[in-house]
C-alpha positions as CSV (number, residue, x, y, z in Angstrom):
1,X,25.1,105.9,10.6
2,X,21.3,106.6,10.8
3,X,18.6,106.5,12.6
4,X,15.2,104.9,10.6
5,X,11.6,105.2,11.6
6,X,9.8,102.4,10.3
7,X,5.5,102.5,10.7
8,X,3.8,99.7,9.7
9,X,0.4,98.8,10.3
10,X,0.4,100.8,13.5
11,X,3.6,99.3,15.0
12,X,6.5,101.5,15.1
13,X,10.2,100.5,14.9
14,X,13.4,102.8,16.2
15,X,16.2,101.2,14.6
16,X,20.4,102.6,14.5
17,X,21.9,101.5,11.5
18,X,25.6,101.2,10.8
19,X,25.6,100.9,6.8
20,X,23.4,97.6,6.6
21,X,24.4,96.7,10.2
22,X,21.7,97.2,12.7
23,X,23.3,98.3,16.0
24,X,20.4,98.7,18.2
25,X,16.4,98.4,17.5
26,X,13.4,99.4,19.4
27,X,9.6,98.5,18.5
28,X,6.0,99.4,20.7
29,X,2.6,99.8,19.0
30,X,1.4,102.9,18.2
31,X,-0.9,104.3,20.8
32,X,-1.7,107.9,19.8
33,X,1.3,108.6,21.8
34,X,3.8,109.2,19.7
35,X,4.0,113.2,19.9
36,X,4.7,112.0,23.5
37,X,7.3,109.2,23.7
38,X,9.3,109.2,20.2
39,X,11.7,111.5,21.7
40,X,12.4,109.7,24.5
41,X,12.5,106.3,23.1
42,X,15.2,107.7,20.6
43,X,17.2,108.6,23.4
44,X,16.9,105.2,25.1
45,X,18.3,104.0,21.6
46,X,21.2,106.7,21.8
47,X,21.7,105.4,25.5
48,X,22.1,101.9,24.8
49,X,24.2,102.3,21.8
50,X,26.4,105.1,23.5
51,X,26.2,107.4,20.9
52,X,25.2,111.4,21.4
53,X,22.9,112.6,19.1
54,X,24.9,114.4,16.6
55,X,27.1,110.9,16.0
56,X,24.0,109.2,15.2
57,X,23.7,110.8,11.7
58,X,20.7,111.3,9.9
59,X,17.1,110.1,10.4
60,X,14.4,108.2,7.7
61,X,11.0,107.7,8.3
62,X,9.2,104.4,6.3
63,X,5.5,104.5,6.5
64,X,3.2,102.1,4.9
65,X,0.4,104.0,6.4
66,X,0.9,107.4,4.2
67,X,1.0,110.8,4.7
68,X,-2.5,111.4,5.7
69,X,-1.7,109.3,9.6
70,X,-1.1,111.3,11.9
71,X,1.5,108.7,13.7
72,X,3.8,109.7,10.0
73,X,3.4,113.3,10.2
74,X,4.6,113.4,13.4
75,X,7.2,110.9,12.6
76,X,8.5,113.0,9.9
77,X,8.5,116.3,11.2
78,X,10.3,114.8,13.6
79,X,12.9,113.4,11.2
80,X,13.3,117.1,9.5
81,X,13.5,118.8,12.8
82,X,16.5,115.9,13.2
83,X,18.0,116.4,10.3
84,X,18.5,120.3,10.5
85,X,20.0,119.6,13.7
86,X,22.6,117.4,12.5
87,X,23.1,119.4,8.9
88,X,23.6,122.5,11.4
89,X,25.4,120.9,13.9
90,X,23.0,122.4,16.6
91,X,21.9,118.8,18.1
92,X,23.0,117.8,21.2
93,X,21.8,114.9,23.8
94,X,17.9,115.4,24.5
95,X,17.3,115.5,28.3
């Protein structure tokens, strides 16, 4: 399972993917607000699928906007913070 980021043309997508199976998606247009309502929209995803965080795997961030957007910097550094969690085993719900 894993969670994927997906930024395109200043829409962002939240989607949980079983293996090619999508079990829950989420999009909203990018605001300048993602530092502020990524984390909580992930968790809305982890609410309606009933998973915790640590059973949702890894996370993937597609950008077609590159590296120099701020939206994908934060998207990704994100992501790492996510994944060392989950390679650690130190990620827990967010509240």
């Amino acid at each position: 399972m894993k969670i994927i980021i997906e930024i395109e043309n200043k829409a962002v997508k939240i989607v949980l993917k079983d293996g090619k199976k999508v079990l829950v998606e989420e999009s909203f247009l990018d605001e300048h607000n993602l530092s502020r309502v990524l984390l909580m929209k992930i968790d809305g995803l982890l609410k309606k699928s009933g998973l915790e965080a640590a059973e949702a795997g890894k996370m993937e961030v597609v950008s077609d906007q590159g590296d120099a957007y701020t939206t994908t910097r934060i998207a990704k550094t994100v992501a790492k913070s996510w994944n060392w969690g989950v390679t650690t085993k130190n990620l827990t719900r967010i509240k």
